[in-house]
C-alpha positions in Angstrom: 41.7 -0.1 -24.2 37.9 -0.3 -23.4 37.6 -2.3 -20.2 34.2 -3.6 -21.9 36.3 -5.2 -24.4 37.8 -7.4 -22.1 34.7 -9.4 -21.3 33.7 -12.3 -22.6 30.7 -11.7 -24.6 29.1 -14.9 -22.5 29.1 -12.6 -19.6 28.1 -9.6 -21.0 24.9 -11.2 -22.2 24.1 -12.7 -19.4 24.2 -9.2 -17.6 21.7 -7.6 -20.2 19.5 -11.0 -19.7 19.9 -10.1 -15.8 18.7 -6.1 -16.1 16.5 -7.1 -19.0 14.9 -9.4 -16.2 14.9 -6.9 -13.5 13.7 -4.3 -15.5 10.1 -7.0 -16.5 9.8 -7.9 -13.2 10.0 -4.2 -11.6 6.0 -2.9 -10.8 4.9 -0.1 -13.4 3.4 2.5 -11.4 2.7 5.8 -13.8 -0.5 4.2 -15.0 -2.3 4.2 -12.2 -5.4 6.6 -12.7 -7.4 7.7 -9.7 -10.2 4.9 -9.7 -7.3 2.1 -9.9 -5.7 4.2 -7.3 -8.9 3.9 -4.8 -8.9 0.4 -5.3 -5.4 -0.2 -4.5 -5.5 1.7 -1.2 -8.5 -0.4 -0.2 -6.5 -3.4 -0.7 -4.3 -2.2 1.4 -6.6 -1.2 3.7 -7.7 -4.9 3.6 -4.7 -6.3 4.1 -3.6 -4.6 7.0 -1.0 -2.5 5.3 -2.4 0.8 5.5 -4.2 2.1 8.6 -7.0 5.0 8.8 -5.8 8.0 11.0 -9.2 9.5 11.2 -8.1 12.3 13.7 -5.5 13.8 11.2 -7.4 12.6 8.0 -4.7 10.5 6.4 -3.8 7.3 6.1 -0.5 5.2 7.9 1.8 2.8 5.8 2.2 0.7 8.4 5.6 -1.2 7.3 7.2 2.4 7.0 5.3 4.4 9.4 4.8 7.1 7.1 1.6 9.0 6.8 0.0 10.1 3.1 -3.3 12.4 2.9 -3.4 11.7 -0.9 -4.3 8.0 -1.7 -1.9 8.5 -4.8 0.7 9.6 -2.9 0.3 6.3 -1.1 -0.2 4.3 -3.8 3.2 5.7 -5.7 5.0 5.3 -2.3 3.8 1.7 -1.5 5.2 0.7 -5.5 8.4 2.2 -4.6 8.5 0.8 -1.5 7.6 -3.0 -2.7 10.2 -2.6 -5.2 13.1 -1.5 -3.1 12.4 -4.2 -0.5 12.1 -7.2 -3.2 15.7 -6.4 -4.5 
């Protein structure tokens, strides 16, 4: 027997609602192109997120301590890491 089928349907619609939910709320990060990219890393850079490392030419993620010399790179990273920490 299919453990699936023993279920109530109730619940297993309200776990599809649940990822279904999860799944919208989640940030979309592969379209970011380069000029959307530039402006997010300046928010960042606003915000106190990011930090200039002008002696090594990249730039700090301050919350993770890790250092990116591509602003996509840091861009991608910071999606990921705002996702992870919101779940």
């Amino acid at each position: 027997m299919d453990p699936t089928e023993t279920v109530p349907d109730y619940e297993r619609f309200e776990r599809e609602q649940i990822a279904q939910d999860r799944d919208r709320q989640r940030p979309d990060t592969v379209e970011i192109d380069e000029p959307r990219g530039c402006e997010v890393v300046t928010s960042l850079l606003n915000e106190g997120v990011v930090e200039p490392i002008p002696e090594q030419n990249v730039f700090q993620h301050v919350p993770s301590g890790q250092c990116f010399d591509s602003d996509m790179a840091l861009v991608y990273f910071h999606k990921g890491w705002e996702a992870a920490t919101e779940e």
